[in-house]
Structure formats: structure tokens, C-alpha cells
VEXDRENDREN-928088 format. One line per field, with one value per residue: y, z, x negated of N, C-alpha, C in turn; chain; residue number from 1. Coordinates in Angstrom, 1 decimal, always signed. Example, Ala and Ser with C-alpha at 12.3 -4.5 7.8 and 13.67 -1.06 7.14 Angstrom:
n_Y c(-5.7:-2.2) .
n_Z c(+7.8:+7.1) .
n_X c(-13.2:-12.8) .
ca_Y c(-4.5:-1.1) .
ca_Z c(+7.8:+7.1) .
ca_X c(-12.3:-13.7) .
c_Y c(-3.3:+0.0) .
c_Z c(+7.8:+7.9) .
c_X c(-13.2:-12.9) .
chaine c(A:A) .
num c(1:2) .
***
This chain:
n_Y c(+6.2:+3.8:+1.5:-0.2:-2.8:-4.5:-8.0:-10.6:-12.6:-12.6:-10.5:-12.3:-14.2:-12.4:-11.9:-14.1:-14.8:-12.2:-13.3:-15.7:-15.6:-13.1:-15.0:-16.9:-15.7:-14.2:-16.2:-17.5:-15.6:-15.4:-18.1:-18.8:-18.7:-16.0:-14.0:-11.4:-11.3:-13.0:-11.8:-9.4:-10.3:-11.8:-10.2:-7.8:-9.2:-9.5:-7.2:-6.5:-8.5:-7.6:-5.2:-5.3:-7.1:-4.9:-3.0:-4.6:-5.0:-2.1:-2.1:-3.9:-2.6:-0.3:+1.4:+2.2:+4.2:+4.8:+7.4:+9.5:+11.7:+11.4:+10.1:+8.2:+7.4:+5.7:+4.8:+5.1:+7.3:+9.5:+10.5:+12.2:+13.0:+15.1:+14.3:+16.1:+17.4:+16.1:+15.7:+14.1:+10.7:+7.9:+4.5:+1.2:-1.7:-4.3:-7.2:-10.7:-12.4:-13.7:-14.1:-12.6:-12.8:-13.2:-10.9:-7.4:-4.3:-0.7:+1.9:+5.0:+8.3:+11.8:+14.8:+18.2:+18.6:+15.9:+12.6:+9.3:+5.6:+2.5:-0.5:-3.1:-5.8:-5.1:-5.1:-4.4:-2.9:-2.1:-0.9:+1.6:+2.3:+3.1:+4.8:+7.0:+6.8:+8.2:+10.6:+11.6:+11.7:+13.6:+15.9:+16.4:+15.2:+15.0:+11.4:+9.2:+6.5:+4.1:+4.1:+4.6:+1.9:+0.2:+0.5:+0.4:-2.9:-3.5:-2.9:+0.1:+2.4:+5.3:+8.3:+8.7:+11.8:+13.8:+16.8:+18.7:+19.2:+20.1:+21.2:+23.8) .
n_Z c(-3.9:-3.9:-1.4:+0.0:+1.4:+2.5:+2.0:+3.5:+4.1:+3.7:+5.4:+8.0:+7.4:+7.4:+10.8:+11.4:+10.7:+11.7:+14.6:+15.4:+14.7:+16.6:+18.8:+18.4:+18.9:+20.8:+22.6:+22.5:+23.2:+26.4:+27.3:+26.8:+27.5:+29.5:+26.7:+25.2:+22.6:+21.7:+23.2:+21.9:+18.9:+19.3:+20.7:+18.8:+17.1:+17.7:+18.0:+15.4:+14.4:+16.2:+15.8:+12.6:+13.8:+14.6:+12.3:+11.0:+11.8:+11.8:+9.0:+8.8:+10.0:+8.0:+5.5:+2.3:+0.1:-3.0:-5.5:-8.3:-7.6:-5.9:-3.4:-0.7:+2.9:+5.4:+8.5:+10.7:+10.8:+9.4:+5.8:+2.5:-0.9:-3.4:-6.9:-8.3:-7.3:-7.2:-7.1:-7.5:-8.4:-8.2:-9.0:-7.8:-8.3:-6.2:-6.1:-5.1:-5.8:-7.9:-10.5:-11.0:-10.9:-9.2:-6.5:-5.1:-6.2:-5.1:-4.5:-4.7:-3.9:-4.3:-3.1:-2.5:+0.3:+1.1:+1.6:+0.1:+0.3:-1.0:-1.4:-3.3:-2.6:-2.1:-2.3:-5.2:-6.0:-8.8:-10.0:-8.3:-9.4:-11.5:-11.5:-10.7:-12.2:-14.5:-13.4:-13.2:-16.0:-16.3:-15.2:-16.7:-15.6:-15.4:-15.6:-14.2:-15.8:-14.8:-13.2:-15.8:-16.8:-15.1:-14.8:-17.4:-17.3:-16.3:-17.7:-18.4:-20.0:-20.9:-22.3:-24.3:-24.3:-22.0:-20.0:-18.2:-15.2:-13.6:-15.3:-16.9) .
n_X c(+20.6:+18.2:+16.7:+14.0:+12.1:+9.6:+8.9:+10.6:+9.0:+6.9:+5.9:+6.3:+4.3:+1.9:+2.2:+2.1:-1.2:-2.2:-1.3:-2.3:-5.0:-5.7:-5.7:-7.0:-9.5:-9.6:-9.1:-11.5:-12.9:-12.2:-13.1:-15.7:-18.7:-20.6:-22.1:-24.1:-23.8:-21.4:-19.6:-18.9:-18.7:-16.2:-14.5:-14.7:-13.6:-11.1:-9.9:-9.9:-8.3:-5.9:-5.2:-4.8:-2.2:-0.7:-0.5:+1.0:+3.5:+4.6:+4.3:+7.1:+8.4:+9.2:+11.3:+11.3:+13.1:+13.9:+15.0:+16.5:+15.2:+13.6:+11.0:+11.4:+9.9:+11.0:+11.0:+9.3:+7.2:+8.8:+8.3:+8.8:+8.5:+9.5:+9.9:+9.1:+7.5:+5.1:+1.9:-0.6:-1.0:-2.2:-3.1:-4.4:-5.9:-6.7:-8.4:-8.6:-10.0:-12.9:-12.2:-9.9:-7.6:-5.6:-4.2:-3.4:-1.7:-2.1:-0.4:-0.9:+0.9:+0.7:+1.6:+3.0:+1.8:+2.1:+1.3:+1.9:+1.8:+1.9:+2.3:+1.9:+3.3:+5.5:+9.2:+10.8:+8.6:+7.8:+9.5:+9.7:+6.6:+7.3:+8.9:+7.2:+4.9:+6.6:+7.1:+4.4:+3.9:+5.8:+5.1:+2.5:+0.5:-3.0:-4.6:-6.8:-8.7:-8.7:-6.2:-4.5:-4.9:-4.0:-1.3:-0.2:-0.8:+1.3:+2.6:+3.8:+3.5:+1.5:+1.2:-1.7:-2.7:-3.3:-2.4:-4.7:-3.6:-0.6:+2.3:+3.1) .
ca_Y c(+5.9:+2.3:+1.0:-1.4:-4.0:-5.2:-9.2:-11.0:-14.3:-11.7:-10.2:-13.5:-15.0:-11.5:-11.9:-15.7:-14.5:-11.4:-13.5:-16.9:-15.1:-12.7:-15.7:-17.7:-15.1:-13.9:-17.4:-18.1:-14.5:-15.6:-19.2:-18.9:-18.1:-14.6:-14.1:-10.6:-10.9:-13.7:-11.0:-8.5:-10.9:-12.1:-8.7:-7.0:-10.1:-10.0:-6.2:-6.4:-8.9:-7.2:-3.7:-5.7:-7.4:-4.0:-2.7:-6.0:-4.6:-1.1:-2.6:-4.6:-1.3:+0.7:+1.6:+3.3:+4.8:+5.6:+7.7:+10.5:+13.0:+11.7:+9.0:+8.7:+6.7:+5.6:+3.6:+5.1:+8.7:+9.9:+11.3:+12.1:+13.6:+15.1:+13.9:+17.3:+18.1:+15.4:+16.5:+13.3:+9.3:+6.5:+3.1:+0.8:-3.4:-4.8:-8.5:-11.6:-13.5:-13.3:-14.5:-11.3:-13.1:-13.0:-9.5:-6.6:-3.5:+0.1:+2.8:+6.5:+9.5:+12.8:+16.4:+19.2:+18.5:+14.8:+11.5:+7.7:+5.0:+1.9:-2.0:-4.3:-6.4:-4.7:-5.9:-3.0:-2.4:-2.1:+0.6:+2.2:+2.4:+3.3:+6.7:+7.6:+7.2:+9.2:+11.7:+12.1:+12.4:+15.0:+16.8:+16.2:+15.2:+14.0:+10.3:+8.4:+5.5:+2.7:+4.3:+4.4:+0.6:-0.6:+1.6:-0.8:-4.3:-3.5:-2.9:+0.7:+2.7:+6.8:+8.5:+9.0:+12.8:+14.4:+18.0:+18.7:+19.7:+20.3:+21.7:+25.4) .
ca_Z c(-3.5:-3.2:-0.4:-0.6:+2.1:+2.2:+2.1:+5.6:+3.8:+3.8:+6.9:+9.1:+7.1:+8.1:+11.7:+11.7:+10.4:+13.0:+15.9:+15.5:+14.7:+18.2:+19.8:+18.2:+19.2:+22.0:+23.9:+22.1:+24.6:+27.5:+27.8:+26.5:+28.7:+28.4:+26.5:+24.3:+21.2:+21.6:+23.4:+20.8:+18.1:+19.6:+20.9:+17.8:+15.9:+18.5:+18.0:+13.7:+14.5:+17.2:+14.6:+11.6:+13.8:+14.4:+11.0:+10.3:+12.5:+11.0:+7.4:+9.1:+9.7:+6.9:+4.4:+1.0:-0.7:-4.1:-6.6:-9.4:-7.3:-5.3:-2.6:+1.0:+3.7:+7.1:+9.8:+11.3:+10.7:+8.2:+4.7:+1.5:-2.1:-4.5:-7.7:-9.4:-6.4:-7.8:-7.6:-7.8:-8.8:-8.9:-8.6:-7.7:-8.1:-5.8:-6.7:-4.2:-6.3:-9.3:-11.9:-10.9:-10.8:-7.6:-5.8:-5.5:-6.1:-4.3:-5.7:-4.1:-4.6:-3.3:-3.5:-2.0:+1.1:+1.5:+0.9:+0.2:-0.1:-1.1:-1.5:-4.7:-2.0:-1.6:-3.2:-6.2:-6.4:-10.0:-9.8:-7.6:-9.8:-13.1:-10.9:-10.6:-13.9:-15.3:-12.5:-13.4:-17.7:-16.9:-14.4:-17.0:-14.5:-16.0:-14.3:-14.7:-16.8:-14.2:-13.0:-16.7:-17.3:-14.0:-15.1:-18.6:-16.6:-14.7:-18.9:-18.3:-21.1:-20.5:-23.5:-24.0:-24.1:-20.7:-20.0:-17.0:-14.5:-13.7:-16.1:-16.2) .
ca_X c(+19.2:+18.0:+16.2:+13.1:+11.6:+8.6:+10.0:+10.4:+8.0:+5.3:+6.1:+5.9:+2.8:+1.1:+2.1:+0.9:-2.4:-2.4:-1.4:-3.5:-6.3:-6.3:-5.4:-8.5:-10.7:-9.2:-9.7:-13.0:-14.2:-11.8:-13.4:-16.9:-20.1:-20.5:-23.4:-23.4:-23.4:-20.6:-18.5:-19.5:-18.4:-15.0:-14.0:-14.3:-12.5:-9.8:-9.5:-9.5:-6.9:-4.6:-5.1:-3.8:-0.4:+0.3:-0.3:+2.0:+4.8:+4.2:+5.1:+7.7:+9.9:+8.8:+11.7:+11.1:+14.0:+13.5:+16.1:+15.6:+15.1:+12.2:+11.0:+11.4:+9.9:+11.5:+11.1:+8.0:+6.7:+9.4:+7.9:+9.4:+8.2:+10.3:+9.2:+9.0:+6.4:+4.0:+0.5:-1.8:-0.6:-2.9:-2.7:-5.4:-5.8:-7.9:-8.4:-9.4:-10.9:-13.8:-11.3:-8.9:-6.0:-4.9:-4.7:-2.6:-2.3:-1.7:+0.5:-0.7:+1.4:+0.8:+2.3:+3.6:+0.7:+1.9:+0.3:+2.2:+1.0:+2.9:+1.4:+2.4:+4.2:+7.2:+10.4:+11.0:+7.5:+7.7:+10.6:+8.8:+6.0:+8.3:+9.9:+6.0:+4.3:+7.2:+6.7:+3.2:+4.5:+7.1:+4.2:+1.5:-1.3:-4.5:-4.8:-8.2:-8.7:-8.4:-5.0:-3.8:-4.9:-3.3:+0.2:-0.5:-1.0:+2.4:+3.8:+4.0:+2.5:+2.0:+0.8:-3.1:-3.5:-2.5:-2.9:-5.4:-2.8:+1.0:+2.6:+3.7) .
c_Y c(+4.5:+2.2:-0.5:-1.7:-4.6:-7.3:-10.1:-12.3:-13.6:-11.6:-11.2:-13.9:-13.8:-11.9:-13.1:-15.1:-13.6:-12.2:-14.7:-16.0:-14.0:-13.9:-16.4:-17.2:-14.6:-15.1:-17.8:-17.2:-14.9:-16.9:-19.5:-18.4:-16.8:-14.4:-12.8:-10.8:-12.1:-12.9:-10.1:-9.0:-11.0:-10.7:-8.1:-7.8:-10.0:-8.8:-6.1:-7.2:-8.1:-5.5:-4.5:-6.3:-6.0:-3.0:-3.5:-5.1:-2.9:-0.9:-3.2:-3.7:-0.4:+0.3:+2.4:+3.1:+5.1:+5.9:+8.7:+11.1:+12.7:+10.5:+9.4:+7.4:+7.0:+4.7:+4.0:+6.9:+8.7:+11.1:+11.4:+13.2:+13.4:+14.7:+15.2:+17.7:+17.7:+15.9:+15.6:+12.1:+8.7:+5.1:+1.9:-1.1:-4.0:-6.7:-9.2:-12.7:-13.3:-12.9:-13.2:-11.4:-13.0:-11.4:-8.6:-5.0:-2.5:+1.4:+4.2:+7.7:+10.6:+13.8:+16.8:+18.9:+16.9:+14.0:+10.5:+7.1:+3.6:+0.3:-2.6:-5.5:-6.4:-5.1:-4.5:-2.4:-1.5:-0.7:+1.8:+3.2:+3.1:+4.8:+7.6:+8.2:+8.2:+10.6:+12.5:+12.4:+13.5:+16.1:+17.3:+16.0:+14.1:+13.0:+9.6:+7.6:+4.3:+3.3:+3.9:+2.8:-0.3:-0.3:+0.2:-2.2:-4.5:-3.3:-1.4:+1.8:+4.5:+7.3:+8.9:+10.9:+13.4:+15.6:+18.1:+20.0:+19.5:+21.4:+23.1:+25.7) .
c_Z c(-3.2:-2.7:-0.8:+1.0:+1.2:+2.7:+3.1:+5.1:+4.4:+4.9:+8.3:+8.4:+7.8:+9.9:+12.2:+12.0:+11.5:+14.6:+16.3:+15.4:+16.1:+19.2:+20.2:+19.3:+20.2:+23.3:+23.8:+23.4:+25.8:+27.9:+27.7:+27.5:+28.6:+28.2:+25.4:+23.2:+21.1:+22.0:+22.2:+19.7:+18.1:+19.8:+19.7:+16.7:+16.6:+17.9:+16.5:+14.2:+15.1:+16.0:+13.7:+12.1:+13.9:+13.5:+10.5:+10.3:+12.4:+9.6:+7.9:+9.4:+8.7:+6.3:+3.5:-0.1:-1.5:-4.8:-7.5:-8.7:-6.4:-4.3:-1.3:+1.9:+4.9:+7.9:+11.1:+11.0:+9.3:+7.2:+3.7:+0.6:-3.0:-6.2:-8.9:-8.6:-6.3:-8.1:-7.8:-7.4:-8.9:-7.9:-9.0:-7.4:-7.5:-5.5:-5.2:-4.5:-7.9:-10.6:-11.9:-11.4:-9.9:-7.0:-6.0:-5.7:-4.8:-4.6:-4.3:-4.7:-3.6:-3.9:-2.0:+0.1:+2.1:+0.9:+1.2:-0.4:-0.4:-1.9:-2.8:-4.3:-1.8:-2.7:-4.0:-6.4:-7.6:-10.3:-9.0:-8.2:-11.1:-12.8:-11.1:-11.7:-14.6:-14.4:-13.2:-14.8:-16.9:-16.7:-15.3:-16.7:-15.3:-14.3:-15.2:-15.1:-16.3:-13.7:-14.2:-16.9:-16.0:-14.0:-16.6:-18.1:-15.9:-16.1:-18.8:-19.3:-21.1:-21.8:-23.5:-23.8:-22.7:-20.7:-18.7:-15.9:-14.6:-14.8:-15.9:-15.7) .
c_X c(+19.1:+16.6:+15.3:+12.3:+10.6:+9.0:+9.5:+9.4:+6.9:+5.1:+5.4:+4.8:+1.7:+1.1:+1.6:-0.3:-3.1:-2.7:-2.0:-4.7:-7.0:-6.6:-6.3:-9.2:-11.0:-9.7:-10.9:-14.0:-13.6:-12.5:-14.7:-17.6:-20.0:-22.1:-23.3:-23.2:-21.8:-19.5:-18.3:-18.7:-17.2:-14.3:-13.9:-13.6:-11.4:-9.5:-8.9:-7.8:-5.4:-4.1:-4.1:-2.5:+0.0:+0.6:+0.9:+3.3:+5.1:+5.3:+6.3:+8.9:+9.8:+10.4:+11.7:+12.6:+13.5:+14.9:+15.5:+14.8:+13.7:+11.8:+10.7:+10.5:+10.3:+11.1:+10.0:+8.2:+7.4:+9.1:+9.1:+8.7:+9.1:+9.4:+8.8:+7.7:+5.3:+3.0:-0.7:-1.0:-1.8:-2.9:-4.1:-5.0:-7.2:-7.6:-9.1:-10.0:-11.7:-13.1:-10.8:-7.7:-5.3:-5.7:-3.7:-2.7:-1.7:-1.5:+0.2:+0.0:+1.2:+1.4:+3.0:+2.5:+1.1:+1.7:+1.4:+1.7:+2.0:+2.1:+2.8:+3.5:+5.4:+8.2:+10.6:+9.7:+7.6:+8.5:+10.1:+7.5:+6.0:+8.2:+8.1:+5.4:+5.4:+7.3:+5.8:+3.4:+4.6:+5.6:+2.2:+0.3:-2.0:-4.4:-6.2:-7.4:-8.1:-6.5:-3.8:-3.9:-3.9:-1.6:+0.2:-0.4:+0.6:+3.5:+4.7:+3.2:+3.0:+1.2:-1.0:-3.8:-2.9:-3.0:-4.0:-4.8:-1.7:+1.2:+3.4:+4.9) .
chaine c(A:A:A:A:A:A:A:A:A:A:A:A:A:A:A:A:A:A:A:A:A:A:A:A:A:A:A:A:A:A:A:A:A:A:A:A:A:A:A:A:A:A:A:A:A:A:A:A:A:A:A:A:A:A:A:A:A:A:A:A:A:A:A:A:A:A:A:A:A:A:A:A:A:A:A:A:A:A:A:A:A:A:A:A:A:A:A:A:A:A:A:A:A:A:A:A:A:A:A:A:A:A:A:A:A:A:A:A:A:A:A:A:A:A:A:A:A:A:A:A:A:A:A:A:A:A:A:A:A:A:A:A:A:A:A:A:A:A:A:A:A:A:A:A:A:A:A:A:A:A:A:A:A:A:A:A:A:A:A:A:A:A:A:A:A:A:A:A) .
num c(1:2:3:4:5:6:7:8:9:10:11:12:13:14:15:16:17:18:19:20:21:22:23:24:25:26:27:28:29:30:31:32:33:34:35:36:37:38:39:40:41:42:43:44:45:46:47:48:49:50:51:52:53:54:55:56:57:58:59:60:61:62:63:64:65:66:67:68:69:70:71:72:73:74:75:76:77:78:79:80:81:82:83:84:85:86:87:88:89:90:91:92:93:94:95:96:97:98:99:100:101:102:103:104:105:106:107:108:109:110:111:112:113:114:115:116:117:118:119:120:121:122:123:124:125:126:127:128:129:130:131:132:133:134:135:136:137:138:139:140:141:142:143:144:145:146:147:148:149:150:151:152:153:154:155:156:157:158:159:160:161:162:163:164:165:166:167:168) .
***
């Protein structure tokens, strides 16, 4: 089974981002007049912020194991799906800019009555994303269109007719 980290660059650029930005907003409501909508404003930017460091620190212990047999997460609330137990794949690119060059995507797998979720960021992504799409073959799950073209972008190519379901 190999083990995948989301990579410590990321990590710390996230917690910059996290912890300047409560910090901002934090001292903008601790030092300002109070006037509402200024609390209102800061408060709820301090909050987005303080939510995403510890979404940060979250991703920051996450490990996903992937091998044949199926993928695990640990560090946090420990999941795992065997890959035979595959009941819905898709993978979604959401871009930050017009061009839609820049952006990543986000690889969902469910079955057997659990859900992961798994960001473009992680180191093995790709592998990750390989063990799936052939999941979803063996399992013959109809996947929409933008799923199959984002499985294609990634140089992953599943065949065009799929059955509509698992297979018997």
C-alpha cells in the first residue's frame, strides 16, 4: 500500500493564507470603532479565515493509502473503500481563472455508504485517480460527460459506452 501527503509547500502557503488573513481581520474588529456592519464584516472574515486554518490542519494530517484492493484515509476520521465496492466516481476541475489554466481538480469516490473526497494537490494524485477510473471500468458505472473529459485531461481514457450501473 502506498501512502500519499498532501506536500508540506502547500501546507505552509495554506496556513500563511489562514493565519495572516484572521490576523488581518481579526485586528481590523479588535482596533476599529465598533460600528456594525464593520463588526459584521471582519467577524465573518476572521471566521472564513480561522474555518479554512483548520481545514488547513485537517489536510495537514490526512493520509491516503492507495493499493489494488482499495483506498484508505487516516489521520482524522478513518475511512476506506474497497475498490470492488465502487458505486459513484467523479472528478471535477474547478479553474481560477477565465483562461482555465490554473485550477484544480477534485476526485469523489463513493460506495459501500462511504464518501472521499481527494484534491489535485496531493502528491500521487494521478495514481490515485488511475486506481478509480479503472474502478469505475471493472464496476461499469455510467459517469457523466464532464467526469469522462476531466479522466481525459488527466490522459486517462475509459471507453465510451458504459452500462448504467454495477455490473452483475
Amino acid at each position: 500500500m502506498t501512502d500519499y501527503r498532501y506536500p508540506h509547500s502547500r501546507i505552509m502557503a495554506d496556513y500563511f493564507v489562514g493565519g495572516s488573513g484572521a490576523l488581518m481581520s481579526g485586528g481590523v474588529l479588535a482596533l476599529a470603532p465598533t460600528v456594525l456592519y464593520v463588526d459584521v464584516l471582519c467577524g465573518g472574515l476572521t471566521a472564513i479565515f480561522l474555518l479554512f486554518t483548520m481545514l488547513t490542519v485537517s489536510r495537514h494530517r490526512l493520509r491516503i493509502a492507495v493499493d489494488a484492493e482499495g483506498i484508505r484515509v487516516t489521520g482524522g476520521r478513518v475511512r476506506s473503500i474497497r475498490w470492488e465496492e465502487v458505486e459513484a466516481v467523479t472528478l471535477r476541475y474547478f479553474s481560477t481563472r477565465r483562461n482555465r489554466k490554473n485550477g484544480w481538480m477534485t476526485l469523489k469516490i463513493g460506495g459501500a455508504g462511504r464518501r472521499l473526497a481527494v484534491e489535485s494537490h496531493l502528491e500521487g494524485f494521478e495514481v490515485v485517480a488511475r486506481h478509480a477510473a479503472a474502478a469505475a471500468e471493472a464496476r461499469r458505472l455510467a459517469l457523466d460527460p464532464t467526469t469522462r473529459s476531466n479522466f481525459a485531461a488527466l490522459d486517462i481514457h475509459l471507453p465510451m459506452a458504459q452500462a448504467e450501473g454495477p455490473a452483475e
